[in-house]
C-alpha positions in Angstrom: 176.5 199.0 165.3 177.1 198.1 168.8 176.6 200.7 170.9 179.1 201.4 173.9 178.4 205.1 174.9 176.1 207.7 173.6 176.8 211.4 173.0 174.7 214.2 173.9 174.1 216.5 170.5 172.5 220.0 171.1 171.5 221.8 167.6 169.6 224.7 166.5 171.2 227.1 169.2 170.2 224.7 171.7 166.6 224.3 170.8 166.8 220.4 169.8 168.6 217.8 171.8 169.2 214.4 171.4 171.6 211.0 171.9 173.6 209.9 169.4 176.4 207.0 169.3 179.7 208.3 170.2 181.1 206.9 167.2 179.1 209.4 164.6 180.7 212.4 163.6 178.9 215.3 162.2 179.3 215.9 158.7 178.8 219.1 157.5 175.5 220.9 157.9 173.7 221.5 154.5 172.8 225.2 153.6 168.9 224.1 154.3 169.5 223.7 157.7 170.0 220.0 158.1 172.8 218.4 160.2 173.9 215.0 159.2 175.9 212.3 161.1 177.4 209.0 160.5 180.1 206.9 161.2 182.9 207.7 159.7 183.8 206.6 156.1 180.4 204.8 156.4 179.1 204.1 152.6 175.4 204.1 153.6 173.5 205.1 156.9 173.3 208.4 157.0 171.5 210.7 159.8 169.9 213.4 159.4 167.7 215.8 161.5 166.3 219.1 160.7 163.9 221.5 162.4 160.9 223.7 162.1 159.0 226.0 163.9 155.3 226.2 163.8 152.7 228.5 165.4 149.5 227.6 166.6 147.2 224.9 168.7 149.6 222.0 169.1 146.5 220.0 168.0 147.1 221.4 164.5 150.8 220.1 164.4 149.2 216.6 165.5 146.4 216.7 162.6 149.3 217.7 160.4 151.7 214.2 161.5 148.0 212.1 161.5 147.6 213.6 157.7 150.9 212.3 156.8 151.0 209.3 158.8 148.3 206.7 160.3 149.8 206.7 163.5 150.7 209.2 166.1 152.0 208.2 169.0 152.3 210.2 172.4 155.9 209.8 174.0 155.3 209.6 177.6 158.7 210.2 178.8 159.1 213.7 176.7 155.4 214.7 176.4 156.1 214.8 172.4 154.1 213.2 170.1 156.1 210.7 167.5 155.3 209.2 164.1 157.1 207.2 161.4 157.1 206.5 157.9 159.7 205.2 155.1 159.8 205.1 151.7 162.3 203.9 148.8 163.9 206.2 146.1 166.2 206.3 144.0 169.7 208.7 144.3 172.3 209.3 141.6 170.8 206.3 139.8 171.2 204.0 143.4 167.7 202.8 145.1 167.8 204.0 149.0 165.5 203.7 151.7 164.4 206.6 154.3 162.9 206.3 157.2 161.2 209.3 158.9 160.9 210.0 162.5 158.8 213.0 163.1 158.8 214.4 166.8 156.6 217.1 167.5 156.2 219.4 170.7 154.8 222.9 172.2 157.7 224.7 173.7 155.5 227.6 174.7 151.9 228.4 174.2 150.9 228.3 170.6 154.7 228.0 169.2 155.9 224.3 168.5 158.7 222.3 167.1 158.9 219.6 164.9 162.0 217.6 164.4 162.4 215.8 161.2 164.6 212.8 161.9 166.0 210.5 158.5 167.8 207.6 158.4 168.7 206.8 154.6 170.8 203.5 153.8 171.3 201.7 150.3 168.0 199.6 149.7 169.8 196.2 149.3 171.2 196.9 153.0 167.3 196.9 153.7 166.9 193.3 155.3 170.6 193.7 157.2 170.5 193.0 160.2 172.6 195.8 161.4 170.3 197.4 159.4 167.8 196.6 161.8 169.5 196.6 164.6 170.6 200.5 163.7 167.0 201.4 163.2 165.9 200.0 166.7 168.4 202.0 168.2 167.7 205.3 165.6 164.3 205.3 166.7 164.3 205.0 170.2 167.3 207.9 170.2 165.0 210.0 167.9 161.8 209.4 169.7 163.3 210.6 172.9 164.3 214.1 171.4 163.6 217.2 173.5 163.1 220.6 173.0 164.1 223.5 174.6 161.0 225.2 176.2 160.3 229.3 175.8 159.7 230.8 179.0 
């Protein structure tokens, strides 16, 4: 996907914002809360982000990413901490592959976010290397998420 321009994307009322290629278009937002993009007609790679809001010590919300991931990482340029994971399913009978972003941040004392950030593609697309060079970009975009702060 090369990327020529990025688009600003502001969701949750303005509590979550992010880049995104100007090429994506939003496909509808699921019931659950969950906003999906992609390119359009695209058969596989699929965005999606959703977003909860936890109260308490922000240490808790980094315990909780460390319990579901080995690595936590501290994003300098937000102040949000960031870990990964993937994993392979299967959907209507087809074998995909997610990967997780998980962005985490106080917006106020003792409330914080956590955006959930999934990038799902067909698992034989897996080795691509768009595929790769998607993810590189995903990441980075998803990484540098930023929340809207309480005052």
């Amino acid at each position: 996907m090369p990327i020529n321009r990025l688009d600003r994307v502001s969701i949750f009322n303005d509590k979550l914002t992010f880049l995104i290629p100007h090429e994506w278009i939003e496909v509808e937002s699921d019931e659950d809360g969950t906003y999906q993009y992609q390119l359009p007609n695209a058969m596989s790679g699929f965005f999606r982000v959703s977003l909860i809001t936890a109260r308490g010590p922000i240490e808790e919300l980094r315990n909780s990413l460390e319990e579901r991931n080995d690595i936590v990482e501290l994003n300098p340029a937000t102040g949000n901490f960031v870990s990964r994971s993937e994993e392979v399913t299967t959907q209507d009978g087809k074998s995909i592959h997610i990967y997780y972003w998980f962005v985490a941040g106080a917006v106020a004392t003792g409330i914080n976010r956590e955006a959930v950030f999934s990038y799902t593609v067909d698992d034989d697309l897996t080795d691509d290397t768009h595929t790769h060079e998607d993810l590189k970009i995903i990441g980075k975009l998803a990484c540098d998420a930023y929340f809207e702060l309480l005052v």
